[in-house]
PAMIDREN-613430 format. One record per residue: residue number from 1; x, z negated, y negated of N, C-alpha, C in turn. Coordinates in steps of 0.1 Angstrom, whole numbers, plus 2048, in hexadecimal, padded with zeros to 3 digits. Example, Ala and Ser with C-alpha at 12.3 -4.5 7.8 and 13.67 -1.06 7.14 Angstrom:
BEGIN
nr=1	n_c1=884	n_c3=7B2	n_c2=839	ca_c1=87B	ca_c3=7B2	ca_c2=82D	c_c1=884	c_c3=7B2	c_c2=821;
nr=2	n_c1=880	n_c3=7B9	n_c2=816	ca_c1=889	ca_c3=7B9	ca_c2=80B	c_c1=881	c_c3=7B1	c_c2=800;
This chain:
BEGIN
nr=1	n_c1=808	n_c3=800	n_c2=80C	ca_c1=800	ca_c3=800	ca_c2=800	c_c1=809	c_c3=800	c_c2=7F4;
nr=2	n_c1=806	n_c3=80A	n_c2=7E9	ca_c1=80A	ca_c3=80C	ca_c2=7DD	c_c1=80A	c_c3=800	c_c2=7D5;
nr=3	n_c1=814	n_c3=7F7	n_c2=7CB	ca_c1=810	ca_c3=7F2	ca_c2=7C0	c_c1=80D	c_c3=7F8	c_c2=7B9;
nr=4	n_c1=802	n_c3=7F3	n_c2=7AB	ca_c1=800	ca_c3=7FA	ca_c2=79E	c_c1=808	c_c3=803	c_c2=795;
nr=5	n_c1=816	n_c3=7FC	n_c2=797	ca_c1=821	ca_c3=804	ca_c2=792	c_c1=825	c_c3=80B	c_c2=797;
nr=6	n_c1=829	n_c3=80D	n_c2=7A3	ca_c1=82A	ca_c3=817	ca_c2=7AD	c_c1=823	c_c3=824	c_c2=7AD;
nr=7	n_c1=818	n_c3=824	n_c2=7AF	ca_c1=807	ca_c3=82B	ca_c2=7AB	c_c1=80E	c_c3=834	c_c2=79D;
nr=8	n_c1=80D	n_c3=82C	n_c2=794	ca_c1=80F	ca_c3=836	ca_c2=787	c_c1=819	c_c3=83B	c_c2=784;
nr=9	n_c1=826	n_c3=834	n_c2=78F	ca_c1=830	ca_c3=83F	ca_c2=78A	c_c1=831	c_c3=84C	c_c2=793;
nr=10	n_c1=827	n_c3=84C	n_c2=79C	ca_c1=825	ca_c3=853	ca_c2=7A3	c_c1=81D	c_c3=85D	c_c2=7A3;
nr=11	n_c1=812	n_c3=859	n_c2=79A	ca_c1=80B	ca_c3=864	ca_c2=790	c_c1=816	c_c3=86A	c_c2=787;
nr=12	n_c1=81C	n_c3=865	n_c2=77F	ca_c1=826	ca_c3=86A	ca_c2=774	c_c1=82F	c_c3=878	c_c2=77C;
nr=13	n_c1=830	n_c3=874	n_c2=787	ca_c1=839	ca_c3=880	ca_c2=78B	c_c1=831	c_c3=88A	c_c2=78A;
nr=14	n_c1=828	n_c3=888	n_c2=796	ca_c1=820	ca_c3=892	ca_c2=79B	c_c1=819	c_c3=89B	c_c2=78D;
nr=15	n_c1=814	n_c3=894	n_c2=780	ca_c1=814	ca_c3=897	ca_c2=772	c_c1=81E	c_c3=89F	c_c2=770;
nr=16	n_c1=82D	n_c3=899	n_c2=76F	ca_c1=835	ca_c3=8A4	ca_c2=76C	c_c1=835	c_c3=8B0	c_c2=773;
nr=17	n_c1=838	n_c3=8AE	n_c2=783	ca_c1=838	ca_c3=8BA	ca_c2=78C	c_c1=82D	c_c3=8C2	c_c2=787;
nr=18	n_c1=81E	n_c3=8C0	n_c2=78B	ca_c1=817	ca_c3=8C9	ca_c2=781	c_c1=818	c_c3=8CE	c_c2=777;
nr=19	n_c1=821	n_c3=8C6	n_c2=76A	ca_c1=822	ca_c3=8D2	ca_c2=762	c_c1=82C	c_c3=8D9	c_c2=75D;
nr=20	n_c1=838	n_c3=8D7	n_c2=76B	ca_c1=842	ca_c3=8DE	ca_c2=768	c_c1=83B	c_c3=8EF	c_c2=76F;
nr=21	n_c1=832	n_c3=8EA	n_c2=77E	ca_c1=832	ca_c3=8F6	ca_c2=786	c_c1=826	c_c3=8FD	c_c2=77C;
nr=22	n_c1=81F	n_c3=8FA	n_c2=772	ca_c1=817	ca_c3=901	ca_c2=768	c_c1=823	c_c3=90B	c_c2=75B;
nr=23	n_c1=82A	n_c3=901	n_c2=760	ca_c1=835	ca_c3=90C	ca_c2=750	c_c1=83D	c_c3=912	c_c2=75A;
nr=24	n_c1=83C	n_c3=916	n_c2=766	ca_c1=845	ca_c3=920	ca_c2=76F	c_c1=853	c_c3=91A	c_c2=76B;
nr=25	n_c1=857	n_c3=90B	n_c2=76D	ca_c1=862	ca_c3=902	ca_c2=766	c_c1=867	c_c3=901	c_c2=775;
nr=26	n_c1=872	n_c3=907	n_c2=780	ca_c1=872	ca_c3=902	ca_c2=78A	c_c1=87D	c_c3=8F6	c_c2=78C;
nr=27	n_c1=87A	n_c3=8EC	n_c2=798	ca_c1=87B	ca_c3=8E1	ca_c2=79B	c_c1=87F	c_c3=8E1	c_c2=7A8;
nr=28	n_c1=887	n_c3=8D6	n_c2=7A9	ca_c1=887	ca_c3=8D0	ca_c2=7B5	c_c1=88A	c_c3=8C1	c_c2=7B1;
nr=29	n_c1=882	n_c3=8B9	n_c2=7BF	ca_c1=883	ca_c3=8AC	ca_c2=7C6	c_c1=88D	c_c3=8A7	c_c2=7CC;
nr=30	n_c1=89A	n_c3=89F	n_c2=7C6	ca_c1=8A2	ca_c3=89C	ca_c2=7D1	c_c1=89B	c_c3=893	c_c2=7D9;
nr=31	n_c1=8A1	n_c3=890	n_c2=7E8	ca_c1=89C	ca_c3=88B	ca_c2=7F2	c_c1=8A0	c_c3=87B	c_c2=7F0;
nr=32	n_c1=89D	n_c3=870	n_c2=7F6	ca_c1=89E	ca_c3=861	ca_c2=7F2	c_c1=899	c_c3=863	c_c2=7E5;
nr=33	n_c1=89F	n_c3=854	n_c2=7E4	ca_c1=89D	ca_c3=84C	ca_c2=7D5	c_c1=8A7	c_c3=849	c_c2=7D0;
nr=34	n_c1=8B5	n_c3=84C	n_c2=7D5	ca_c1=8C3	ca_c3=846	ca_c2=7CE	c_c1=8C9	c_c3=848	c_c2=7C4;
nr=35	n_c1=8C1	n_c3=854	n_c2=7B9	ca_c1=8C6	ca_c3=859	ca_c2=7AC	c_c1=8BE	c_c3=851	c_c2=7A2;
nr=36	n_c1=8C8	n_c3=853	n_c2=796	ca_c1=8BE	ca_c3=852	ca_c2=78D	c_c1=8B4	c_c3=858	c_c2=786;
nr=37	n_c1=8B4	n_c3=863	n_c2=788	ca_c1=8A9	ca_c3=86D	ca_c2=787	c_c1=8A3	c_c3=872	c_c2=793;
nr=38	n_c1=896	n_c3=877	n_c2=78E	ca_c1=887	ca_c3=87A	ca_c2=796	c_c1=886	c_c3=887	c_c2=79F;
nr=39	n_c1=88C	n_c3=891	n_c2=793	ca_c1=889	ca_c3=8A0	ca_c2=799	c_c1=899	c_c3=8A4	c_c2=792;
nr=40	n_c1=89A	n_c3=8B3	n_c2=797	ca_c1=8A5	ca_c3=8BD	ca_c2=790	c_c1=89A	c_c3=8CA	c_c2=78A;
nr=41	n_c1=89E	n_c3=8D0	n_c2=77D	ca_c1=896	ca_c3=8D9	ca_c2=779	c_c1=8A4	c_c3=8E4	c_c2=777;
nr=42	n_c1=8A0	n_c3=8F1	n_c2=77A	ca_c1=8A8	ca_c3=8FE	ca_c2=777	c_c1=8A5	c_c3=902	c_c2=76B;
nr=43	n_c1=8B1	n_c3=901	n_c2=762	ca_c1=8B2	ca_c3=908	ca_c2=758	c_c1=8B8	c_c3=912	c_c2=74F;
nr=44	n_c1=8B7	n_c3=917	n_c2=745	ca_c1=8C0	ca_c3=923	ca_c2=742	c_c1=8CC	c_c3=91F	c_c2=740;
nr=45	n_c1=8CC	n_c3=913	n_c2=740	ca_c1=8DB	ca_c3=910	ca_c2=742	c_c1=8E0	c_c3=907	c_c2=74B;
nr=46	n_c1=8DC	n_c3=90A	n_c2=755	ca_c1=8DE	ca_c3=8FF	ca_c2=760	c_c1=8D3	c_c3=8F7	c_c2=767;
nr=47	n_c1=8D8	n_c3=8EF	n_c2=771	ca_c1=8CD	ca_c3=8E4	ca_c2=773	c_c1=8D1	c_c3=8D8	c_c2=76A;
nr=48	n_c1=8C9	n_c3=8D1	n_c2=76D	ca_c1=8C5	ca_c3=8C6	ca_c2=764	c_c1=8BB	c_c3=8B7	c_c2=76A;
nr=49	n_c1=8C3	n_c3=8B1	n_c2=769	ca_c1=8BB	ca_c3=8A7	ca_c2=76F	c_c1=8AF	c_c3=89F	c_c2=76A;
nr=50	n_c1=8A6	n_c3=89B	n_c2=76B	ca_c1=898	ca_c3=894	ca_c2=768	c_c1=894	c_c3=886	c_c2=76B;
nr=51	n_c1=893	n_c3=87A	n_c2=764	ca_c1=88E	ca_c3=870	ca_c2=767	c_c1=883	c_c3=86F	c_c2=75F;
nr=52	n_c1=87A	n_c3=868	n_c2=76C	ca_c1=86B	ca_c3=865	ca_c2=764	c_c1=864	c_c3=859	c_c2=762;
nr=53	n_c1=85E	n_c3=859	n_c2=758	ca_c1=85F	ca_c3=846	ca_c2=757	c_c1=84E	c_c3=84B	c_c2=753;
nr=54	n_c1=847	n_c3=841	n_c2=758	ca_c1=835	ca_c3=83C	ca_c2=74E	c_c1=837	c_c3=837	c_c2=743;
nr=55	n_c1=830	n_c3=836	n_c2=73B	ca_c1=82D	ca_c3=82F	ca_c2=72F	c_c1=820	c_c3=822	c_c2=731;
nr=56	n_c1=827	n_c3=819	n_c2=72E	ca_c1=81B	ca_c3=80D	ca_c2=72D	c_c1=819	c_c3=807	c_c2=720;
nr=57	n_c1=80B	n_c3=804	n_c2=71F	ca_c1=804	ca_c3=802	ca_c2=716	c_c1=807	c_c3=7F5	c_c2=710;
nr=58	n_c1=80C	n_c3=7EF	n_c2=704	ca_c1=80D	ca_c3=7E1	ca_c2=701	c_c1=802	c_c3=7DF	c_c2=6F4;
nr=59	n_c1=7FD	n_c3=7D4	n_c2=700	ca_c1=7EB	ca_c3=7CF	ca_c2=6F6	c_c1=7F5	c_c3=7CB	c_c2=6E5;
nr=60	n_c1=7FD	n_c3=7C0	n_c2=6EC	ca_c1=7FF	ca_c3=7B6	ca_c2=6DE	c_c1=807	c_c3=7BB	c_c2=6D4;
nr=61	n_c1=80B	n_c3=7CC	n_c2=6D5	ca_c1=811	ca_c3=7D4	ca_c2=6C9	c_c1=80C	c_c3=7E0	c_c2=6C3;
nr=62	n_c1=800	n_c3=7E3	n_c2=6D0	ca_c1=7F7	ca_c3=7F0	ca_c2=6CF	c_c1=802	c_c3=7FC	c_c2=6CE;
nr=63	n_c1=80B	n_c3=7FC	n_c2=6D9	ca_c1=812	ca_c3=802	ca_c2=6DF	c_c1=815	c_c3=80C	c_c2=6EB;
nr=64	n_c1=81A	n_c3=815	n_c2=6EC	ca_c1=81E	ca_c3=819	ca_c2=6F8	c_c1=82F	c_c3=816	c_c2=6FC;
nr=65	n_c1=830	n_c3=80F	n_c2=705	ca_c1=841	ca_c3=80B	ca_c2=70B	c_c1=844	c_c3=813	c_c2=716;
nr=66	n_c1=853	n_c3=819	n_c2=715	ca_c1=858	ca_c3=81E	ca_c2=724	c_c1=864	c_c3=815	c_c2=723;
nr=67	n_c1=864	n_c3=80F	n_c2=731	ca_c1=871	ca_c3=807	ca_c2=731	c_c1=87A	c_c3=813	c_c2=73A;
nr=68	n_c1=889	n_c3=80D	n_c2=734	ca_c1=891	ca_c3=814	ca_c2=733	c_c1=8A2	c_c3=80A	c_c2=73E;
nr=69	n_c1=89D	n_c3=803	n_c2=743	ca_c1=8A1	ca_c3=7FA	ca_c2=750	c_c1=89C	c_c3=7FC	c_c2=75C;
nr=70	n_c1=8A6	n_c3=7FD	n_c2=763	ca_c1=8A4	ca_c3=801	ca_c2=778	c_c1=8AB	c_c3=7FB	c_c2=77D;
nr=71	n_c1=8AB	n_c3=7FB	n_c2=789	ca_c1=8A9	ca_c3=7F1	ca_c2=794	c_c1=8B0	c_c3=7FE	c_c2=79E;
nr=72	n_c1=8BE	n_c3=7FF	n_c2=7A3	ca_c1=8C5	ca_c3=805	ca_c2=7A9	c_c1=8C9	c_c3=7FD	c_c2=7B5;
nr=73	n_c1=8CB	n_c3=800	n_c2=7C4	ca_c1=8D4	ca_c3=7FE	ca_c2=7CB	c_c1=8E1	c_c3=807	c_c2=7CD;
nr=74	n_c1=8EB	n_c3=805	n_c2=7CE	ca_c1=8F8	ca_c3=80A	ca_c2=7CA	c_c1=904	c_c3=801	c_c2=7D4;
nr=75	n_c1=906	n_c3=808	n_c2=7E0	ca_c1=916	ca_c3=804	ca_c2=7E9	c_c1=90D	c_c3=7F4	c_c2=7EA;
nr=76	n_c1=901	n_c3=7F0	n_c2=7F0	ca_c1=8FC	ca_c3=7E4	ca_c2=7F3	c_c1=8FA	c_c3=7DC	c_c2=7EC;
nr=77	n_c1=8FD	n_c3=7DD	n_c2=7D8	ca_c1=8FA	ca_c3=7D2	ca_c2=7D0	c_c1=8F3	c_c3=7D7	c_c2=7CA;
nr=78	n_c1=8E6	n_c3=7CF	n_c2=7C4	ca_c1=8DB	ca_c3=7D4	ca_c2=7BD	c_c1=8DD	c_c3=7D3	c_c2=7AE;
nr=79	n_c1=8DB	n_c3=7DE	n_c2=7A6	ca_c1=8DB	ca_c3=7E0	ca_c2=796	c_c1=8D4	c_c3=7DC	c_c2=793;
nr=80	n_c1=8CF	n_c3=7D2	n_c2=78A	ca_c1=8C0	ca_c3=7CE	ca_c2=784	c_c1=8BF	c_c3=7CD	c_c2=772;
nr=81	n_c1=8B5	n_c3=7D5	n_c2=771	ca_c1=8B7	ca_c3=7D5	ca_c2=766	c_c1=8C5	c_c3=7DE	c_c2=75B;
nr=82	n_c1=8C6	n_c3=7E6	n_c2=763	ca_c1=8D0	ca_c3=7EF	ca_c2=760	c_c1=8CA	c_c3=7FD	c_c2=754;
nr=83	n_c1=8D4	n_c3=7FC	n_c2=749	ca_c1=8CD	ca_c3=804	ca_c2=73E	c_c1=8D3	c_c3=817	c_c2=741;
nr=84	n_c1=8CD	n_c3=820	n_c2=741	ca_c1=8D1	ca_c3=82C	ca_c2=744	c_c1=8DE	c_c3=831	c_c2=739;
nr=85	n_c1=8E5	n_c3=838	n_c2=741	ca_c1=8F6	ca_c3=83E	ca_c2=733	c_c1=8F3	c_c3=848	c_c2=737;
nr=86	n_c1=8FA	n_c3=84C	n_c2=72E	ca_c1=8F8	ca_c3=85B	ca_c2=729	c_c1=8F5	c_c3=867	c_c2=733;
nr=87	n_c1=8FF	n_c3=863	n_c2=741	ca_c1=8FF	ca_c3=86A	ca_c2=74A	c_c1=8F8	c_c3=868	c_c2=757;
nr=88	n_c1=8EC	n_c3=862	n_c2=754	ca_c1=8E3	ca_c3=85F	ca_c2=760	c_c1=8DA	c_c3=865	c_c2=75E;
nr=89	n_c1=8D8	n_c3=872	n_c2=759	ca_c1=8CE	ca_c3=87F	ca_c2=757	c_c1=8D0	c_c3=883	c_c2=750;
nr=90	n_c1=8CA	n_c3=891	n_c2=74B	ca_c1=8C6	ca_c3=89A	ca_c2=741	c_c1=8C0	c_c3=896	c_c2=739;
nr=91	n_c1=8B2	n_c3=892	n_c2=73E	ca_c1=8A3	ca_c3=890	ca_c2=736	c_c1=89C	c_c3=88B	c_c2=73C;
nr=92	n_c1=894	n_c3=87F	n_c2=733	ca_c1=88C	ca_c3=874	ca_c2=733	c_c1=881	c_c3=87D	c_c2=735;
nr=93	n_c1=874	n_c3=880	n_c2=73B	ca_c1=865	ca_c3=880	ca_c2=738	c_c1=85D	c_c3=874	c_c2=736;
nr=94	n_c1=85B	n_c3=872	n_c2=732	ca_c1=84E	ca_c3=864	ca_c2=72A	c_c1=840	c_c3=868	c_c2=732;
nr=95	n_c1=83A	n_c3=861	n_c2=739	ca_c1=830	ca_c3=868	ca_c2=73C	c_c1=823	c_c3=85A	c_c2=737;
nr=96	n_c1=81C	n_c3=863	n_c2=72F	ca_c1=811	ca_c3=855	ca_c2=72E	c_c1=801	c_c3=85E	c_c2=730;
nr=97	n_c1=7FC	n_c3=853	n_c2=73A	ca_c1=7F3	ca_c3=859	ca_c2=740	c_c1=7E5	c_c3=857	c_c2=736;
nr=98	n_c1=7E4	n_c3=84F	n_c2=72F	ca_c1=7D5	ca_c3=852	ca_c2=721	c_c1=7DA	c_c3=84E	c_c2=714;
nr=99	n_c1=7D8	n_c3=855	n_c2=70E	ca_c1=7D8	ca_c3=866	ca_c2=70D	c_c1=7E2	c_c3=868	c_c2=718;
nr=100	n_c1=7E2	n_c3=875	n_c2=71D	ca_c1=7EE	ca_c3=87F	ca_c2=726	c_c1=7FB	c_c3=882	c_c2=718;
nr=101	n_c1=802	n_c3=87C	n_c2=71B	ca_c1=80F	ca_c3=884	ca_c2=70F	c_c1=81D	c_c3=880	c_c2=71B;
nr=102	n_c1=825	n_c3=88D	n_c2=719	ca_c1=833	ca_c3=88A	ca_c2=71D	c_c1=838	c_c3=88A	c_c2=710;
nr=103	n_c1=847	n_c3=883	n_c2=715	ca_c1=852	ca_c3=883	ca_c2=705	c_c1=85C	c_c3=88A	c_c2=714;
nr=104	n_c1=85D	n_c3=896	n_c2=70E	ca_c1=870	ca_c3=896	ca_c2=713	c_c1=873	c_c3=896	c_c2=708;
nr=105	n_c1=881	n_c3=88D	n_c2=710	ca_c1=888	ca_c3=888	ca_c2=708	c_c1=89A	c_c3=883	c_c2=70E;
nr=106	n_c1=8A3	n_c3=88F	n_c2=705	ca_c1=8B3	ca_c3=88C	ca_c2=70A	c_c1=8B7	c_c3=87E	c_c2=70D;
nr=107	n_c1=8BE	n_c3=87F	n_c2=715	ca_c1=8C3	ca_c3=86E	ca_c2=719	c_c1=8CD	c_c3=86E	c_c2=70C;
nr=108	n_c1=8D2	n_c3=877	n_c2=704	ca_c1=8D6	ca_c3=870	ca_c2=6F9	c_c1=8D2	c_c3=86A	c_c2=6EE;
nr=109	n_c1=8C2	n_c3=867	n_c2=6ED	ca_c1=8BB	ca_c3=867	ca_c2=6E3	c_c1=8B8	c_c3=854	c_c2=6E6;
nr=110	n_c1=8B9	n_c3=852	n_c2=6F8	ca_c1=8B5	ca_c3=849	ca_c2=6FC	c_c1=8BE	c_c3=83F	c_c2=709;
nr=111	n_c1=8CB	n_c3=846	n_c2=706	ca_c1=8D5	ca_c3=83D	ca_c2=711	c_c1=8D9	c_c3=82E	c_c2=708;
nr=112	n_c1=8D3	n_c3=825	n_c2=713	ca_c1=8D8	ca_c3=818	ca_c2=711	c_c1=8D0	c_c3=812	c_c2=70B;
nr=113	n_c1=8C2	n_c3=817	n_c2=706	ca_c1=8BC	ca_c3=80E	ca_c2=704	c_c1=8B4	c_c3=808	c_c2=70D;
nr=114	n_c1=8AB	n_c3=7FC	n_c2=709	ca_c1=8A1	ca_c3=7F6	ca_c2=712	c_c1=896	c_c3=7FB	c_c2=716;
nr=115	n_c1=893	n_c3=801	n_c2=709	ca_c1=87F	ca_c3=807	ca_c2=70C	c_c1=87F	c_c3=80D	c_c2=702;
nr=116	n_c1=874	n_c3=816	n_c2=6FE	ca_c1=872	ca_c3=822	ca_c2=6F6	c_c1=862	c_c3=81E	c_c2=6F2;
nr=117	n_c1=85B	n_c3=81E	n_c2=6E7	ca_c1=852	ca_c3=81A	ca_c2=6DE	c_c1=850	c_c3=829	c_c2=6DE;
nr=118	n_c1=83F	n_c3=82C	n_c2=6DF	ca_c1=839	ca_c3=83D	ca_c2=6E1	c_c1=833	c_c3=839	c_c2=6DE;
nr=119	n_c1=829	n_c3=845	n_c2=6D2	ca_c1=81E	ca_c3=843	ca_c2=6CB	c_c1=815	c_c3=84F	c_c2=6CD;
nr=120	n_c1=812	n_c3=855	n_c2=6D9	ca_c1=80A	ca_c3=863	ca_c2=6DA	c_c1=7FF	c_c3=866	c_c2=6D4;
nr=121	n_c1=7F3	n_c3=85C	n_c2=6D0	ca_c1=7EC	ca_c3=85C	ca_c2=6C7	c_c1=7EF	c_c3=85D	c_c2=6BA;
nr=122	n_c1=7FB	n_c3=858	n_c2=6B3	ca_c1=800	ca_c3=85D	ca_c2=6A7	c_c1=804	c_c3=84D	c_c2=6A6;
nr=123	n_c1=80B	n_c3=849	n_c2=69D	ca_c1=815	ca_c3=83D	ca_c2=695	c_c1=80B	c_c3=83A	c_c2=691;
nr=124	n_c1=806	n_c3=829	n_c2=691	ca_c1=7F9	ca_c3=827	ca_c2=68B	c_c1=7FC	c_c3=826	c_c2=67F;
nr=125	n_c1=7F3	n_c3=81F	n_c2=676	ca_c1=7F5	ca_c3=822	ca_c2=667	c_c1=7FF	c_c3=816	c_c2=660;
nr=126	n_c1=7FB	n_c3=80A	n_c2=66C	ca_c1=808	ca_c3=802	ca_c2=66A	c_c1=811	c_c3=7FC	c_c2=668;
nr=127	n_c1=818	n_c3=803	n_c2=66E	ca_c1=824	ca_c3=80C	ca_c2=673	c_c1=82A	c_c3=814	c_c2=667;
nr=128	n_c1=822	n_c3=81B	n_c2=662	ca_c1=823	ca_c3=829	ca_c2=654	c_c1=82A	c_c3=820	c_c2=64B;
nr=129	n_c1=838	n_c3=821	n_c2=649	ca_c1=83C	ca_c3=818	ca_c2=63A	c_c1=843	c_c3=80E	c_c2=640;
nr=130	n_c1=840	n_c3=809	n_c2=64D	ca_c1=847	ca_c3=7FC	ca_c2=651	c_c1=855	c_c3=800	c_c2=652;
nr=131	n_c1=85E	n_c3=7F8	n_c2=648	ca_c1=86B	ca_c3=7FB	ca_c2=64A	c_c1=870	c_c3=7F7	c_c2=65A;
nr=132	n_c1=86D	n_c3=7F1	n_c2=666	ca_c1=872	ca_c3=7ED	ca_c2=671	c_c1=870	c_c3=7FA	c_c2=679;
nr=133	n_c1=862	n_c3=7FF	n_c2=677	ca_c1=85E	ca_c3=80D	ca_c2=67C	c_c1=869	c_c3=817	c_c2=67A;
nr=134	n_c1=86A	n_c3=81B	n_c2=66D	ca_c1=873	ca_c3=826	ca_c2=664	c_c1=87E	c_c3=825	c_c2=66A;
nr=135	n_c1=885	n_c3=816	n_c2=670	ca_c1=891	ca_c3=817	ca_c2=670	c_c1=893	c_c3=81B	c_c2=67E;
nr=136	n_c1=88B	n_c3=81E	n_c2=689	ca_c1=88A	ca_c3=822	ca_c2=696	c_c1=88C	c_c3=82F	c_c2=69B;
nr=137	n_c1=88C	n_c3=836	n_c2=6A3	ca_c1=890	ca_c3=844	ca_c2=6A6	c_c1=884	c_c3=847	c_c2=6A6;
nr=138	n_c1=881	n_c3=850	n_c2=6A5	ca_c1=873	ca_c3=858	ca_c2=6A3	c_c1=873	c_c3=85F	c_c2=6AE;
nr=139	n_c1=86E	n_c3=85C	n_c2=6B6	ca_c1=86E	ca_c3=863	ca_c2=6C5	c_c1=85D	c_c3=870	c_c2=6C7;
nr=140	n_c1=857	n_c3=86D	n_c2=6C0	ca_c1=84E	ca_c3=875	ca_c2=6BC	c_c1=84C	c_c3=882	c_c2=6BB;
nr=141	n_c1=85B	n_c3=885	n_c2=6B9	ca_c1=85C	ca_c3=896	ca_c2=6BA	c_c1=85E	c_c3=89D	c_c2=6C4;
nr=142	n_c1=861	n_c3=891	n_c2=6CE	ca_c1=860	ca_c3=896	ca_c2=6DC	c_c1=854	c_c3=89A	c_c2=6E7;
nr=143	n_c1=84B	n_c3=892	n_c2=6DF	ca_c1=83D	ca_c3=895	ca_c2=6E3	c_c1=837	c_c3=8A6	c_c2=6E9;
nr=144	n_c1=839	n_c3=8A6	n_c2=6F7	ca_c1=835	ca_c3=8B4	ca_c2=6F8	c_c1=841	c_c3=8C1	c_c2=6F5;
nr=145	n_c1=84E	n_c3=8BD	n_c2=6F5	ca_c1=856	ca_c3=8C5	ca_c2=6F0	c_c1=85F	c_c3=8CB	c_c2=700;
nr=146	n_c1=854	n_c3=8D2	n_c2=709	ca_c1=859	ca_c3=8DA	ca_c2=714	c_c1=861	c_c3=8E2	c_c2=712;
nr=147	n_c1=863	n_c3=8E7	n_c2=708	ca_c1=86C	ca_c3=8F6	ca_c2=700	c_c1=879	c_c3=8EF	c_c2=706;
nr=148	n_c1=87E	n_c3=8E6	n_c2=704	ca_c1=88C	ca_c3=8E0	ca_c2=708	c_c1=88E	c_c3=8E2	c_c2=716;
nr=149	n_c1=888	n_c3=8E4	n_c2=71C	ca_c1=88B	ca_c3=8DF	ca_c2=72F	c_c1=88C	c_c3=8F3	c_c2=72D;
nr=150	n_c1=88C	n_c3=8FC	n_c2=72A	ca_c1=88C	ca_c3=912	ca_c2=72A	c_c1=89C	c_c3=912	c_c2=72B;
C-alpha cells in the first residue's frame, strides 16, 4: 500500500511523462531508484537528466512548497536530508497538482537550497512590495517554460 506522499509523487511523474509524450519530448526511465533524478529527456543538445519533485500546499503562508532535501542510500549509509549541487541533474520540474503548473527549472537556479516558494495562481497581493518577497528569486518565469527541455 502506497503512502500519501508516495501517491502524489507518483502522480507527478506520470504528469510529467504525459506531458513530455504530448510535446513529442522523448524520454527514458532509468531502472531502480538510485539516482538523483527521475527520467532522462533527449535533447538537441544531448541528454539531460530530470528530477521531479510535488509541490505542497502551506495553509499558514498561503503557499505552494517543493522541498528540495532527499533521502539517499549510498555504499550502505543513508543521506538524510541531503541538499541537491549543481551536478545532480539538469532540471527540476515542480509539479503542482491544483492548479496543474510545472516550473522547469535549472539546478542552477536552485542547487543547495532547501525548498522553493511557487505561486502558480499568481504572487498574492501581499507579497506585491514586500521587500522579503522582492528579495527572493523569482522563480515564476519558469512557470510552464517547456521551450527549455528542445
Amino acid at each position: 500500500m502506497y503512502g500519501e506522499k508516495q501517491k502524489n509523487g507518483l502522480l507527478s511523474e506520470a504528469m510529467v511523462s504525459t506531458e513530455l509524450l504530448r510535446r513529442n519530448i522523448p524520454f527514458s526511465i532509468p531502472y531502480g531508484s538510485f539516482n538523483e533524478y527521475d527520467l532522462v529527456i533527449e535533447t538537441s543538445s544531448g541528454f539531460k537528466a530530470i528530477q521531479i519533485k510535488t509541490c505542497y500546499w502551506d495553509n499558514s503562508k498561503n503557499r505552494f512548497i517543493v522541498s528540495l532535501c532527499t533521502t539517499h542510500r549510498r555504499g550502505g549509509e543513508t543521506l538524510k536530508n541531503k541538499k541537491y549541487k549543481s551536478d545532480s541533474f539538469d532540471y527540476l520540474i515542480a509539479v503542482c497538482h491544483n492548479p496543474i503548473a510545472y516550473y522547469i527549472i535549472p539546478i542552477d537556479k536552485i542547487a543547495g537550497r532547501r525548498s522553493l516558494t511557487l505561486y502558480p495562481s499568481g504572487v498574492p497581493q501581499s507579497s506585491v512590495g514586500n521587500p522579503r518577497y522582492e528579495g527572493m528569486d523569482n522563480l515564476e518565469a519558469f512557470n510552464g517554460s517547456w521551450e527549455q527541455l528542445l
